[in-house]
C-alpha positions as CSV (number, residue, x, y, z in Angstrom):
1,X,0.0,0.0,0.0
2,X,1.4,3.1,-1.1
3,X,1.5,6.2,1.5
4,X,3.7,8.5,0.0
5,X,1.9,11.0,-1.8
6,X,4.6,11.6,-4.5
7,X,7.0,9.9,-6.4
8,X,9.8,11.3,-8.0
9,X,11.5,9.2,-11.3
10,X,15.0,9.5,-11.9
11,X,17.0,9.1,-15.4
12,X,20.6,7.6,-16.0
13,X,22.4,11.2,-15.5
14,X,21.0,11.9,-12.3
15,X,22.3,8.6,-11.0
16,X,25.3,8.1,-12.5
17,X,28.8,7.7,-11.3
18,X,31.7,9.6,-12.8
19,X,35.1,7.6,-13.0
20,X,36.9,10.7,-11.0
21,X,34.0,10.5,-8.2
22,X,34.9,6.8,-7.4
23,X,36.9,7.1,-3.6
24,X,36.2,3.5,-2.8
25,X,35.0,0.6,-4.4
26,X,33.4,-1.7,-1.7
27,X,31.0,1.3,-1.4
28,X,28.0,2.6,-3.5
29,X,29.0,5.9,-2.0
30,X,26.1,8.1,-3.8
31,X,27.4,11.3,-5.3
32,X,26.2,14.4,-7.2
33,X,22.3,15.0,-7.7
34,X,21.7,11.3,-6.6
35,X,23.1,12.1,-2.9
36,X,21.5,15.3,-2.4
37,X,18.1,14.0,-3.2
38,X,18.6,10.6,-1.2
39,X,19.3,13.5,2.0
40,X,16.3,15.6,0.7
41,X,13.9,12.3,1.0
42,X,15.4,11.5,4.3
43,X,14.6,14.9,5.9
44,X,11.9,14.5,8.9
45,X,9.5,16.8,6.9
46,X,9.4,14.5,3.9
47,X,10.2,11.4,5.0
48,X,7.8,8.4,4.0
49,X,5.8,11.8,1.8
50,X,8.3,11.2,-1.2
51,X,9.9,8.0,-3.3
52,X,12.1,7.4,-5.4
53,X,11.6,5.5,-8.5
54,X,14.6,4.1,-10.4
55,X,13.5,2.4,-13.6
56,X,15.0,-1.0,-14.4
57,X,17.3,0.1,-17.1
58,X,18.7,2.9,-15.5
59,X,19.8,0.9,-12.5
60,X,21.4,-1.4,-14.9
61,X,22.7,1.5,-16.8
62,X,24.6,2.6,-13.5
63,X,25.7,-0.8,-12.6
64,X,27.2,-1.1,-16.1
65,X,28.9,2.3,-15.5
66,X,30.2,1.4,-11.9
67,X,31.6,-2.2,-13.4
68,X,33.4,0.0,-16.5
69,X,35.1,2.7,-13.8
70,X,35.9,-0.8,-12.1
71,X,38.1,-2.3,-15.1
72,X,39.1,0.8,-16.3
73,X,41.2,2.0,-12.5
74,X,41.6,-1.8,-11.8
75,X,44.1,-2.6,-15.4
76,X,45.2,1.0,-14.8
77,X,46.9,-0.2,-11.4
78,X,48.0,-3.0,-13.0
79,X,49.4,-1.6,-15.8
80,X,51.5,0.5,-12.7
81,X,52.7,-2.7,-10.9
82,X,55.8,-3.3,-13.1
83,X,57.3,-0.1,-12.8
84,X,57.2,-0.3,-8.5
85,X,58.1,-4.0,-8.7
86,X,62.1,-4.2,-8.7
87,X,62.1,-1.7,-6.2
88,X,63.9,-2.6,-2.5
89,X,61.4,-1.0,-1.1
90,X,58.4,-2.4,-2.8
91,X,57.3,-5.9,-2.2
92,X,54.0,-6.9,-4.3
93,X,54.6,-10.8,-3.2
94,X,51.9,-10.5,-1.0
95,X,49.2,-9.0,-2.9
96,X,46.0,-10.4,-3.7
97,X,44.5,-9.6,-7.2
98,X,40.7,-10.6,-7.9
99,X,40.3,-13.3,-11.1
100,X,39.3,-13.1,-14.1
101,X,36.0,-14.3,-13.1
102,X,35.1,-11.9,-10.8
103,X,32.1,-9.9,-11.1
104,X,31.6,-6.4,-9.9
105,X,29.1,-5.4,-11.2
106,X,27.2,-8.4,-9.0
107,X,28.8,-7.1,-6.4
108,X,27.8,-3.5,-6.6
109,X,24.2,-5.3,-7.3
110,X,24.3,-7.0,-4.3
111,X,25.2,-3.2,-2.5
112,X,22.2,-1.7,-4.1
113,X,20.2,-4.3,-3.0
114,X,20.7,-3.7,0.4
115,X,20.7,0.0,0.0
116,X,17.2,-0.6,-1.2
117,X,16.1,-2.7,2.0
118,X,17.5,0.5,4.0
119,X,16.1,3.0,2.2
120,X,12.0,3.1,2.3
121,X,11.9,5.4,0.0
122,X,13.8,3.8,-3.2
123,X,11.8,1.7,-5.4
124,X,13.1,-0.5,-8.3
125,X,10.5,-0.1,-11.1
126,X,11.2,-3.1,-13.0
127,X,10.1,-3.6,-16.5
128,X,6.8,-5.3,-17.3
129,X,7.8,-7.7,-19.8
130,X,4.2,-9.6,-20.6
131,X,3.7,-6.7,-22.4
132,X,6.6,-6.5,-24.1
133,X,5.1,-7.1,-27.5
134,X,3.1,-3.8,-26.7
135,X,6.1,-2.0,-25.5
136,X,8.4,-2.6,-28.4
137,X,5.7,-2.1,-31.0
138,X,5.3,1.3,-29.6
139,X,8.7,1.9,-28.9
140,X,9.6,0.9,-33.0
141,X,6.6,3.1,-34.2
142,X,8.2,6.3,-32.2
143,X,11.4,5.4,-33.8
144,X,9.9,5.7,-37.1
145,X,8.4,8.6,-36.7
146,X,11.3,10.4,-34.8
147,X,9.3,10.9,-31.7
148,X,10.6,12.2,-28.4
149,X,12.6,10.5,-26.4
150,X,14.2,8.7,-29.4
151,X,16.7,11.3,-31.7
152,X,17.6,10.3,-35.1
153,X,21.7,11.1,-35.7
154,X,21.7,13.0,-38.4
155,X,24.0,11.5,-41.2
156,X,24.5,8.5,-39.7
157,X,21.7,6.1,-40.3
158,X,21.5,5.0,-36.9
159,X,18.2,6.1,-34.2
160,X,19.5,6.8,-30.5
161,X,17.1,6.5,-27.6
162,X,16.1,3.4,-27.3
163,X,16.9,2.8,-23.4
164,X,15.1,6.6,-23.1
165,X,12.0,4.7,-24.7
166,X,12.5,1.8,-22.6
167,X,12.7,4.1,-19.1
168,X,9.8,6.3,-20.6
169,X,7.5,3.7,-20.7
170,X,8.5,1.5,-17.3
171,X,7.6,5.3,-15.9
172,X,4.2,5.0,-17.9
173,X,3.1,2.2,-16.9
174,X,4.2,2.4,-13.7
175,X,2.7,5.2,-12.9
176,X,-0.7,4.0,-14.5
177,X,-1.3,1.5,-11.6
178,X,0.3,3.6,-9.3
179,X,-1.6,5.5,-6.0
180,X,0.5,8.6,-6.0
181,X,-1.0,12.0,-6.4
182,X,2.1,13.7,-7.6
183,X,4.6,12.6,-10.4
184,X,7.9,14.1,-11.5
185,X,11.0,13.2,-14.0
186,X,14.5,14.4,-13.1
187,X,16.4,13.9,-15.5
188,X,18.7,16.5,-17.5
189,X,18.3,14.7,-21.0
190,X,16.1,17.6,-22.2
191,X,16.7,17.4,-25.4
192,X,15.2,14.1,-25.8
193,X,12.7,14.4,-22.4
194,X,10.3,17.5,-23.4
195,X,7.4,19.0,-22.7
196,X,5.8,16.3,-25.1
197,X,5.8,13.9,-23.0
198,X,4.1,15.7,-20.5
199,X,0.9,16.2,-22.8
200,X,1.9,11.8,-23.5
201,X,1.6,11.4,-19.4
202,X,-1.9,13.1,-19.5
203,X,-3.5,11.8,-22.1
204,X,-1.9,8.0,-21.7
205,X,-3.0,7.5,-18.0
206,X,-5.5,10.9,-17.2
207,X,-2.4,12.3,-14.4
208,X,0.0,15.0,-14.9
209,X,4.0,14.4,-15.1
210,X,6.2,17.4,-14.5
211,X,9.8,16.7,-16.2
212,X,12.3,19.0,-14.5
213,X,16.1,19.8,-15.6
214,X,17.6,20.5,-12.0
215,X,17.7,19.6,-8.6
216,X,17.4,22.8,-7.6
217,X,14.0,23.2,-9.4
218,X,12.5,19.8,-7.8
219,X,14.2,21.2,-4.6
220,X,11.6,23.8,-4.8
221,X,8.7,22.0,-6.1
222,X,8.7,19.4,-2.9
223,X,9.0,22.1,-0.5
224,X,6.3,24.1,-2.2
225,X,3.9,20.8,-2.6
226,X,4.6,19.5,1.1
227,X,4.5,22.9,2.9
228,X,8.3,22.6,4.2
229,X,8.0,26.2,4.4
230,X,4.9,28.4,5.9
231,X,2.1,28.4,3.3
232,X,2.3,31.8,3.0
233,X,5.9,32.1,2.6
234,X,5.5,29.1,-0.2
235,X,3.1,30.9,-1.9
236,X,5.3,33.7,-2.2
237,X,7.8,31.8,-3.3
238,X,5.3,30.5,-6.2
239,X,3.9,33.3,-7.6
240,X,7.6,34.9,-7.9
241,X,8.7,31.7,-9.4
242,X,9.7,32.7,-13.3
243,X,7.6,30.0,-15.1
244,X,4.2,30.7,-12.7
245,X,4.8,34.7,-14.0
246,X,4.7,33.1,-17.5
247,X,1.5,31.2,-16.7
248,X,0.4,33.9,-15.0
249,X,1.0,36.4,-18.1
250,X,-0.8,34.1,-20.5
251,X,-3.7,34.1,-18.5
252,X,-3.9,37.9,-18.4
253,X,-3.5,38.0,-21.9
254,X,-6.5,36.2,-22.7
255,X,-8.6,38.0,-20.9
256,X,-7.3,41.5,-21.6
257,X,-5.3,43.4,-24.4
258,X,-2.5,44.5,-22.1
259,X,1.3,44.5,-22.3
260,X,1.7,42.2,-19.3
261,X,5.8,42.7,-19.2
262,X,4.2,45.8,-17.1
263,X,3.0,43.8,-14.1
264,X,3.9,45.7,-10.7
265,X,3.4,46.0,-6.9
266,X,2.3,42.1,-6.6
267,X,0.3,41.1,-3.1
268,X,-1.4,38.5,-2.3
269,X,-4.2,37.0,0.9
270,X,-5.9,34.6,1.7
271,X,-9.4,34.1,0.5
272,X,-10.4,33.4,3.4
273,X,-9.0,33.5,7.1
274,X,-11.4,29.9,8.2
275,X,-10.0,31.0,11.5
276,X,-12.8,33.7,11.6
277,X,-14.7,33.8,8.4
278,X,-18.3,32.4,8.2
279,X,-20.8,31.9,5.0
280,X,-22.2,34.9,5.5
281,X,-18.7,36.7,4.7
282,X,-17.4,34.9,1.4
283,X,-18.7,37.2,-0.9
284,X,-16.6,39.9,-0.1
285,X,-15.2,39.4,-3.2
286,X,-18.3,39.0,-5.5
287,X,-16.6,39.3,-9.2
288,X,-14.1,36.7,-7.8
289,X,-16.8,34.0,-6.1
290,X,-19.7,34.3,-8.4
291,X,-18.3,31.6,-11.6
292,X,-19.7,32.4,-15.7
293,X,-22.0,29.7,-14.5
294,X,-23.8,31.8,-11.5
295,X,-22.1,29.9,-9.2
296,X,-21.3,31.5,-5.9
297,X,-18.2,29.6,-3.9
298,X,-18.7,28.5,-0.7
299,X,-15.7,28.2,2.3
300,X,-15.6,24.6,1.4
301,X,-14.7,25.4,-2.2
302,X,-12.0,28.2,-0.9
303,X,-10.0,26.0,1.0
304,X,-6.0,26.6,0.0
305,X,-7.2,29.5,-2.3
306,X,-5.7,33.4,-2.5
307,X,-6.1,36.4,-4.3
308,X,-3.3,38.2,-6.0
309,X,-3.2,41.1,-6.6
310,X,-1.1,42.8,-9.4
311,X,-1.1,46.6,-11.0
312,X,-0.4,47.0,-14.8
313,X,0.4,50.5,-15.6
314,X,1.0,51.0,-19.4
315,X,1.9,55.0,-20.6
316,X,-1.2,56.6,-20.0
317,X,-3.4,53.7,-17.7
318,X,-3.5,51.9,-14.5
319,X,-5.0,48.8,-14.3
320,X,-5.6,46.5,-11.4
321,X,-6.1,42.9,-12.1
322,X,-7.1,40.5,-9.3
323,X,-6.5,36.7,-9.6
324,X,-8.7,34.1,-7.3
325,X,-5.5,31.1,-7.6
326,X,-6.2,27.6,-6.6
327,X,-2.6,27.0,-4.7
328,X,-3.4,23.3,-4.0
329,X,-4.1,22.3,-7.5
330,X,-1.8,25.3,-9.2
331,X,-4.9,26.9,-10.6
332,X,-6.4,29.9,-11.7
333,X,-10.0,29.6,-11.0
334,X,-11.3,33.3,-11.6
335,X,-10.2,36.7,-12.6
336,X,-11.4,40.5,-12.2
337,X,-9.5,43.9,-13.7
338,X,-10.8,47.6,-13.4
339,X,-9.2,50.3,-14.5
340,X,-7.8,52.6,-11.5
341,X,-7.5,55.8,-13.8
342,X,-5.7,57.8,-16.4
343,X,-2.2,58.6,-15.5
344,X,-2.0,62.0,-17.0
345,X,-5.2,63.1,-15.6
């Protein structure tokens, strides 16, 4: 039974092990983006709220990569022996060499396997393969038609992506019977990971997938979605978030004919304080809680919900434009905009 309430999917790059990172070998020893969100997911205020889901083919992406930076120091220090070994003051006669036969990358599996038990919050999504008949089919047809993750080498005859396909739709179908209520990507592949596949997630399973470049950027989106921070200082860290003033500027825009790269003096409240507010008061904001529809909100419906408040000035105008924003489910639910006056009267 699933209790966290997100899960966050991780690609190849963000797990990955860099030869010049390796400081012992008996140890996984997480490093890079990997280790900071293993510490993120272990904080008190998000443990057992957020898991990590590592595809199937990127773990066995990484253990290939660990087994390569393996061989790679392992005949480099052997290559070295010969010119210590006629040394007086080097004496190799007692060192112990692994075979031929032996496998790290079992090894390093065997590691991961009981960093999994450990860890909660790490989950192996392994590959359904009863329906991998439906899987390749669908994985050939976005080949042919050149469609994201798969990107077609130009010159060179040859299709790359195929283990992006292959992670992209473990996550799908994953994610289909899965109980979480929030779903993200990190991965920082964006070239082949875009904003298609968002729109793919929706329509393919009816939930929405953010895919994020950063760790800095799902940093911010778990703090904001588990209310690390005080809601009021999250939302303030929303609404000033560069893509939500995006959002935010193509909503204007459809509803009035207004340079919004003007936008000033932003505020924001709640839409209602439920520590003093009754039915009676709601509609202290009429144009905001009567809908197109006639319907009035009630407290119920304003739960998690605040009004911004923004000024547009343009040469010779003021305007002021207020926003009724559903913070929970990142929505804008209702708009109202007057004009304050004419600047040069």
């Amino acid at each position: 039974m699933v209790t966290a309430e997100t899960i966050v999917y991780i690609d190849t790059n963000i797990i990955r092990n860099e030869q010049k990172w390796e400081n012992d070998f008996s140890q996984l020893n997480p490093k890079g983006i990997f280790a900071k969100l293993l510490d993120l997911v272990e904080i008190d205020s998000l443990k057992d709220k957020v898991d990590i889901g590592i595809p199937e083919t990127v773990l066995l992406e990484f253990l290939k990569s660990k087994k390569e930076n393996f061989s790679n120091c392992f005949t480099s220090f052997k290559s070295k022996i010969p010119l210590f070994e006629k040394m007086d003051c080097c004496d190799f006669t007692q060192l112990k060499l692994p075979k031929d036969e032996f496998d790290y990358q079992d090894y390093v599996k065997k590691i991961v396997d009981e960093l999994n038990t450990k860890k909660n919050s790490i989950h192996i999504i392994e590959i359904n393969w009863e329906d991998s008949k439906e899987i390749l089919q669908k994985i050939y047809n976005k080949s042919i038609e050149n469609l994201p993750p798969f990107q077609r080498t130009k010159g060179s005859g040859k299709d790359k992506g195929f283990n992006d396909n292959l992670i992209w739709e473990t996550i799908l179908k994953h994610a289909k019977a899965s109980e979480h209520e929030n779903y993200f990507l990190l991965t920082e592949n964006t070239n082949d990971f875009t904003s298609e596949l968002e729109e793919e997630f929706a329509v393919s399973i009816n939930k929405s997938i953010k895919i994020l470049s950063t760790y800095e950027k799902l940093e911010k989106e778990l703090n904001i979605l588990h209310a690390l921070l005080d809601l009021d200082i999250a939302v303030k860290k929303h609404i000033e978030d560069e893509y939500f003033i995006s959002q935010l500027k193509e909503y204007i825009s459809g509803k009035i004919d207004i340079d919004t790269s003007l936008i000033t003096d932003v505020t924001f409240e709640k839409a209602i304080d439920f520590s003093s507010q009754s039915d009676g008061d709601v509609i202290q904001h009429p144009e905001l809680f009567s809908l197109d529809d006639g319907e009035i909100l009630s407290i119920d419906d304003l739960e998690n919900h605040y009004i911004l408040f923004y000024n547009i000035k343009t040469e010779d105008k003021e305007y002021q434009f207020e926003v009724l924003f559903d913070f929970k489910n990142k929505d804008f639910v209702n708009s109202y905009f007057k004009k304050i006056g004419d600047l040069d009267e």
